[in-house]
LOPAVEX-256727 format. One record per residue: x, y, z of N, C-alpha, C, O in turn. Coordinates in steps of 0.05 Angstrom, whole numbers, padded with zeros to 5 digits, always signed. Example, Ala and Ser with C-alpha at 12.3 -4.5 7.8 and 13.67 -1.06 7.14 Angstrom:
BEGIN
+00264-00114+00156+00246-00090+00156+00264-00066+00156+00285-00066+00169
+00257-00045+00142+00273-00021+00143+00258+00001+00157+00268+00023+00161
END
This chain:
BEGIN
-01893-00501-01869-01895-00529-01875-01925-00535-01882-01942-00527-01866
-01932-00552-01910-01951-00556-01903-01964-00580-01909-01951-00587-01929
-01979-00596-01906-01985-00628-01904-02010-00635-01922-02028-00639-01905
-02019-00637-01943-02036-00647-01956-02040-00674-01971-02022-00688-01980
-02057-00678-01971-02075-00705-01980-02099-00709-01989-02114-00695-01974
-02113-00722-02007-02135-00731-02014-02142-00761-02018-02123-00775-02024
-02160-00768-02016-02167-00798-02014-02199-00795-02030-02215-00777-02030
-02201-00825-02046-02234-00815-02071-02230-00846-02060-02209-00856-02054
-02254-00856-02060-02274-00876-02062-02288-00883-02085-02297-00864-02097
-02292-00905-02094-02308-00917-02124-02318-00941-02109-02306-00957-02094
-02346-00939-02118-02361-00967-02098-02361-00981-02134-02357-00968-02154
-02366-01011-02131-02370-01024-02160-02376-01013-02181-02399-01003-02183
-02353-01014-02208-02361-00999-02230-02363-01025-02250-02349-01045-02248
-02379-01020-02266-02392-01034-02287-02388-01019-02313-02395-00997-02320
-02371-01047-02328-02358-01034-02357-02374-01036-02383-02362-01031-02404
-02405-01045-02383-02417-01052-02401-02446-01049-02399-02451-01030-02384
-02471-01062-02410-02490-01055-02407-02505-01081-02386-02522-01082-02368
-02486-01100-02402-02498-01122-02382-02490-01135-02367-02493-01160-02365
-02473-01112-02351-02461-01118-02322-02443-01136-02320-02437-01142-02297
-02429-01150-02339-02420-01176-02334-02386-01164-02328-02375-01175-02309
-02375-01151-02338-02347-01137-02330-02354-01119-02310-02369-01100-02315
-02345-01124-02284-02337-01102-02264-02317-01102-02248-02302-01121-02247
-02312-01076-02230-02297-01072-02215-02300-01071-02187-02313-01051-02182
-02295-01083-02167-02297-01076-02130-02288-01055-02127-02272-01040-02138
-02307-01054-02104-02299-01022-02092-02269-01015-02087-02255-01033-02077
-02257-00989-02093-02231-00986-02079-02232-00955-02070-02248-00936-02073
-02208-00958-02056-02209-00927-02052-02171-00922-02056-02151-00935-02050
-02174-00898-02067-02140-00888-02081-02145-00863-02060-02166-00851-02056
-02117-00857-02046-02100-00843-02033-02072-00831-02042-02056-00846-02054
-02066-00803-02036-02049-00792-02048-02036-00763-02024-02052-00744-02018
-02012-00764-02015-02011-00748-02007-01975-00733-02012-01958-00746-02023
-01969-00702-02000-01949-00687-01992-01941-00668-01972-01956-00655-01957
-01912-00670-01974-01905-00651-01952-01889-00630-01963-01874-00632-01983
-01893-00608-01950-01879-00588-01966-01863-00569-01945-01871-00562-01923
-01840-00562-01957-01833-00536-01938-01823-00507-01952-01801-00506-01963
-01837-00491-01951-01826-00462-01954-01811-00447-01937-01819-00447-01914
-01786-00429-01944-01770-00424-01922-01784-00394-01925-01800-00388-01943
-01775-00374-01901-01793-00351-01899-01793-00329-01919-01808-00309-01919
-01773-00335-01940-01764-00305-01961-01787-00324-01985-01799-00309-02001
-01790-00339-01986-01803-00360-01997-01795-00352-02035-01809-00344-02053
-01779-00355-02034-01763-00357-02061-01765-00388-02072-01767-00392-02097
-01763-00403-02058-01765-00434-02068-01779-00455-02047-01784-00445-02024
-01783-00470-02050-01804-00499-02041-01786-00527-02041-01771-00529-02060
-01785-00543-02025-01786-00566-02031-01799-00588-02015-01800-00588-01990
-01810-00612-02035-01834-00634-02029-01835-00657-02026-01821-00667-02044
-01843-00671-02015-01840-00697-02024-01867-00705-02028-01885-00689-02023
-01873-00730-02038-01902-00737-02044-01903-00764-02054-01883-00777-02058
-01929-00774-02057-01944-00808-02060-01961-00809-02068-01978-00795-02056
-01968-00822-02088-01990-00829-02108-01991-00855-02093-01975-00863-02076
-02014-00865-02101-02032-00894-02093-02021-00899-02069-02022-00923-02065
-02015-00892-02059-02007-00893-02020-02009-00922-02019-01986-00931-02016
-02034-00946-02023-02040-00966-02009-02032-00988-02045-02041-01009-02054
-02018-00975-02052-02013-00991-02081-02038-01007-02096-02038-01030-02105
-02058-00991-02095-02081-01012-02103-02082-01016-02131-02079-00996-02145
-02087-01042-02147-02091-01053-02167-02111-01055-02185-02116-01075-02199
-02126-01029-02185-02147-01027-02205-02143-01010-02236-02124-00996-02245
-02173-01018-02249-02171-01005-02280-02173-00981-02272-02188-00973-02255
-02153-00967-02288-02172-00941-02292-02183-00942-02321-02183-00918-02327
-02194-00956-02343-02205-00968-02363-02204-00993-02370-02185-01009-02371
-02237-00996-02375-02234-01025-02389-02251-01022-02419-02272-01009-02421
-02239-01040-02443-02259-01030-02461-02270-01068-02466-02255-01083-02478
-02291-01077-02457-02303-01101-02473-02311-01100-02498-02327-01085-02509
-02298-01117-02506-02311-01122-02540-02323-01147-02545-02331-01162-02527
-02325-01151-02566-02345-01182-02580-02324-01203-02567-02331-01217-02548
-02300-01204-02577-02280-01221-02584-02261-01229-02562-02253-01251-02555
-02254-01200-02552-02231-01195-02521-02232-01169-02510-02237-01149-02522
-02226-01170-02486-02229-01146-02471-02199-01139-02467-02179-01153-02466
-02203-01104-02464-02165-01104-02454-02183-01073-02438-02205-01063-02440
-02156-01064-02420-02159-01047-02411-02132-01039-02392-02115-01056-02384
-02131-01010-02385-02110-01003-02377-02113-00993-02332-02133-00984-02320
-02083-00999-02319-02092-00998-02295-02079-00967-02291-02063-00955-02304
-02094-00962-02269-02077-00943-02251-02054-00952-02242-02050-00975-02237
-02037-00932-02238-02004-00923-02242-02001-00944-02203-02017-00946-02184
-01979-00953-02206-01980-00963-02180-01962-00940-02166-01952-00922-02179
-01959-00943-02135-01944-00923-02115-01924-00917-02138-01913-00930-02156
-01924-00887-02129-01907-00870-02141-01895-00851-02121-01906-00829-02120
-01871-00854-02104-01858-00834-02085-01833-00811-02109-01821-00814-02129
-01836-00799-02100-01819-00767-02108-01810-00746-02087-01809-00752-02063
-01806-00728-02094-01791-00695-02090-01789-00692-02108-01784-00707-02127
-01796-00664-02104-01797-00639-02121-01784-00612-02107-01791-00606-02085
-01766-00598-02121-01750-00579-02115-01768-00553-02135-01778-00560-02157
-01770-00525-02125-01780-00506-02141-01767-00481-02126-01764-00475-02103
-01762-00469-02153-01747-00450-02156-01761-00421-02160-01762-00424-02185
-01774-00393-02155-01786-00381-02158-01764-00359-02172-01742-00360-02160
-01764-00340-02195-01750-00326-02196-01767-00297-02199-01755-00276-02201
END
């Protein structure tokens, strides 16, 4: 069995030169569980993206006129089944 995770931190990001678009700090979390049986022919997992569902860009583009930009993916739970041949 085995239990992994990672967690990243971003302190305020700034989308321009003159600071006027930014972002607050967040921090994104992600983790899984896994089990291999002992002939270890196959795996299966479960797992979580954005653990704490946080609501930030992961791009922003400012322009003259309007700004647009795209977010990070909100919680994402799964399994995964693998097959080794």
């Amino acid at each position: 069995m085995a239990l992994n995770g990672n967690v990243s931190f971003s302190s305020r990001l700034y989308y321009d030169f003159a600071n006027n678009f930014s972002q607050k700090p967040y921090t994104l979390s992600n983790a899984s569980l896994s089990w291999t049986p002992e002939n270890e022919n196959w795996k299966v997992a479960v797992w979580a993206t954005n653990l704490t569902n946080e609501k930030v860009f992961q791009t922003m583009r400012p322009g003259p006129l309007s700004n647009d930009g795209f977010y990070e993916q909100p919680r994402k739970i799964g399994a995964t089944f693998e097959v080794k041949f």
